[in-house]
C-alpha positions in Angstrom: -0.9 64.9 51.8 -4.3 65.6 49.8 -2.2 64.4 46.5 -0.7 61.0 48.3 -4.2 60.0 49.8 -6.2 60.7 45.8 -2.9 58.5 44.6 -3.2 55.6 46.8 -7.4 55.6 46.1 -6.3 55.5 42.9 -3.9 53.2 43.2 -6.7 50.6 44.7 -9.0 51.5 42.4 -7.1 50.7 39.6 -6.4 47.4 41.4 -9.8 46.4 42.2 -10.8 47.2 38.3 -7.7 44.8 37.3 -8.7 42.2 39.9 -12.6 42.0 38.6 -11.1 41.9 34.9 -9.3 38.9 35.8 -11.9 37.1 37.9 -14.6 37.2 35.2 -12.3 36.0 32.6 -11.5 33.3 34.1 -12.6 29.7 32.8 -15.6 28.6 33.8 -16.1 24.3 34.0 -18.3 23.1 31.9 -21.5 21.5 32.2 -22.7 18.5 30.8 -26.0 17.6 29.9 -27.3 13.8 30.4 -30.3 12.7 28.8 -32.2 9.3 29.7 -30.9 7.1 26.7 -32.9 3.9 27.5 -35.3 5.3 25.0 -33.8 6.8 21.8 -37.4 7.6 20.2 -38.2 9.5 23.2 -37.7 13.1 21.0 -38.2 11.0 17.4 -41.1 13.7 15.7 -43.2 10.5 13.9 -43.3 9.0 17.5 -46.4 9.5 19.7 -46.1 8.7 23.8 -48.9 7.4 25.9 -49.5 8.3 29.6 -52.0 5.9 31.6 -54.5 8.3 33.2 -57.0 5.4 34.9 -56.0 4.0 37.7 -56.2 0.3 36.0 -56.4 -0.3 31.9 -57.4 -3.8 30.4 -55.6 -3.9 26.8 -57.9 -5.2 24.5 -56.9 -7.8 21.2 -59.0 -5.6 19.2 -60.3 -2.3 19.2 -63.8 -3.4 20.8 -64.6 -3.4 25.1 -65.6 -7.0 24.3 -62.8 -8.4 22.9 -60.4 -10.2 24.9 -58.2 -8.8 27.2 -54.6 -9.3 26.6 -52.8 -7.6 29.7 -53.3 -4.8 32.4 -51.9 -1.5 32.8 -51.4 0.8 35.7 -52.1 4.6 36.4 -48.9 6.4 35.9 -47.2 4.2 33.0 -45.7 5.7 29.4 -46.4 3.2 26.4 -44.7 3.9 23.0 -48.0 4.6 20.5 -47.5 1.5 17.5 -51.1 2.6 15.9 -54.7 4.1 16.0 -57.5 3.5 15.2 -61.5 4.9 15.2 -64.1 2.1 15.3 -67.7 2.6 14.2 -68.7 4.3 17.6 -66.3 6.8 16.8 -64.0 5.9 19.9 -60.3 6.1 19.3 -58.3 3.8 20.1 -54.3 3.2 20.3 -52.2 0.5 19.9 -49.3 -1.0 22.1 -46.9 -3.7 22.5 -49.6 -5.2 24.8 -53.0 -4.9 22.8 -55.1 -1.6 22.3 -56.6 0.7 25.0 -59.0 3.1 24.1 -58.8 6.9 24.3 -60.4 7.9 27.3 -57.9 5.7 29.8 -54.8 7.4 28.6 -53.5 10.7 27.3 -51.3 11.3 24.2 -47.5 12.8 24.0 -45.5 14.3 21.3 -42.2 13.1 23.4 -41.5 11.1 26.3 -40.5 13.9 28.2 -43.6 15.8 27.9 -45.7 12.6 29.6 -42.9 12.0 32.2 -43.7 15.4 33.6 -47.8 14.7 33.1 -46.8 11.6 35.4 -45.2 13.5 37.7 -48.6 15.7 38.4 -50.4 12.9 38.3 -52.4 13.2 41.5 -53.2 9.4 42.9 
């Protein structure tokens, strides 16, 4: 009786060893990745991103707070970086498809990515 009762633990053992074999062997579906295409330069290395910090920017047709203004800008927004520039005050400034904003109204991105998450913790 001893000698039936060790076979059938056995018996299950050996199954339940089998069974977990088989269940992690099995194939698992695959997962596929998307990524946000409507911006191919978004990981380009040579590209710099943009993330409005003020809560309203005046773009500017030259890199001087009295040229003219060419457009506004809201907190929040990602402009691709075209150019900089330093001015004889020393102020940086960027330009964009709309004109150039200076340095302190915005903060600079190695990728897209990286300034849609800034946005995100953008407190308002």
């Amino acid at each position: 009786m001893k000698h039936t009762l060790i076979k059938k633990v056995l018996i299950m053992m050996t199954a339940l060893v089998v069974l977990g074999l088989f269940a992690s062997c099995s194939k698992k579906q695959e997962e596929t990745i998307l990524f946000d295409e409507s911006h191919p330069l978004s990981l380009a290395p040579d590209v710099e991103w943009a993330l409005i910090t003020d809560p309203y920017a005046a773009f500017r047709a030259q890199t001087d707070y009295n040229a003219d203004i060419t457009g506004h800008i809201r907190r929040g927004e990602i402009l691709q970086v075209y150019a900089k520039s330093i001015d004889k005050q020393k102020v940086t400034w960027y330009k964009f498809e709309q004109g150039w904003l200076p340095q302190n109204c915005l903060a600079i991105y190695t990728n897209r990515y990286k300034a849609q998450t800034a946005a995100t913790n953008l407190k308002d």
